[in-house]
C-alpha positions as CSV (number, residue, x, y, z in Angstrom):
1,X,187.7,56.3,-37.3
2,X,186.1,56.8,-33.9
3,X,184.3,53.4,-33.8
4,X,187.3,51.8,-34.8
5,X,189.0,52.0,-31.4
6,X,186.0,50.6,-29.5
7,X,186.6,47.3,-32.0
8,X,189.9,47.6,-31.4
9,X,189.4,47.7,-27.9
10,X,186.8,44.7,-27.7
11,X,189.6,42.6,-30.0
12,X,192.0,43.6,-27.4
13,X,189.7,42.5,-24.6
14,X,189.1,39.5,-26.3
15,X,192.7,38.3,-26.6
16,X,193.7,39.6,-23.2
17,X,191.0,38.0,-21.6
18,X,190.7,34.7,-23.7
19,X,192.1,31.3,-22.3
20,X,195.8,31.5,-24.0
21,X,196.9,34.9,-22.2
22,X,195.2,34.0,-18.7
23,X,197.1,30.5,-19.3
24,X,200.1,32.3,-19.8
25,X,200.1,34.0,-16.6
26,X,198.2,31.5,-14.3
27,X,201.0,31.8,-11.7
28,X,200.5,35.7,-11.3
29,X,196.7,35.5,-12.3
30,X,195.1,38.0,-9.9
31,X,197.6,40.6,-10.9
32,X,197.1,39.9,-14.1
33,X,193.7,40.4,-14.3
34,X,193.7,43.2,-11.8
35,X,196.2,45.0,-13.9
36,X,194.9,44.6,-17.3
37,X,191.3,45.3,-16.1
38,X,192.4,48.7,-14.8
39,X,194.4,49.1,-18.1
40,X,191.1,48.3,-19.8
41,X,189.1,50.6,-18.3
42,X,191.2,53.5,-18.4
43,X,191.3,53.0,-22.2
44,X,187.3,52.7,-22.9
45,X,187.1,56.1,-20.5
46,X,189.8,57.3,-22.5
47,X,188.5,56.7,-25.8
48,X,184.5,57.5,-24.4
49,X,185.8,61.2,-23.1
50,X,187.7,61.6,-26.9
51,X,184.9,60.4,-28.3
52,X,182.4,62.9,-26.7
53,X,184.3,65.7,-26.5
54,X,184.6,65.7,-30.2
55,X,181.2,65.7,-30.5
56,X,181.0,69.1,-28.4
57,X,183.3,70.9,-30.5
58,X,181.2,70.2,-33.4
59,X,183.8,67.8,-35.1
């Protein structure tokens, strides 16, 4: 279950990244990127922290 998010995460990075989103928004590109790459991050940290605090509990 745990090692599902990080492939989820890489499909997600893969799609939102790939040519057919960043075509989409080429006319607001920069915050596009800008925004999903902050949105990206946040989510790995989130799911890393998760992640290793479950494996201080024991769990």
């Amino acid at each position: 279950m745990q090692k599902d998010i990080f492939i989820f995460l890489f499909a997600a990075g893969l799609l939102f990244f790939g040519w057919p989103m960043v075509e989409i928004f080429r006319s607001h590109l920069p915050q596009y990127l800008f925004g999903f790459w902050l949105l990206f991050i946040g989510a790995v940290a989130a799911a890393s922290l998760r992640r290793s605090t479950k494996k201080s509990r024991g769990q």
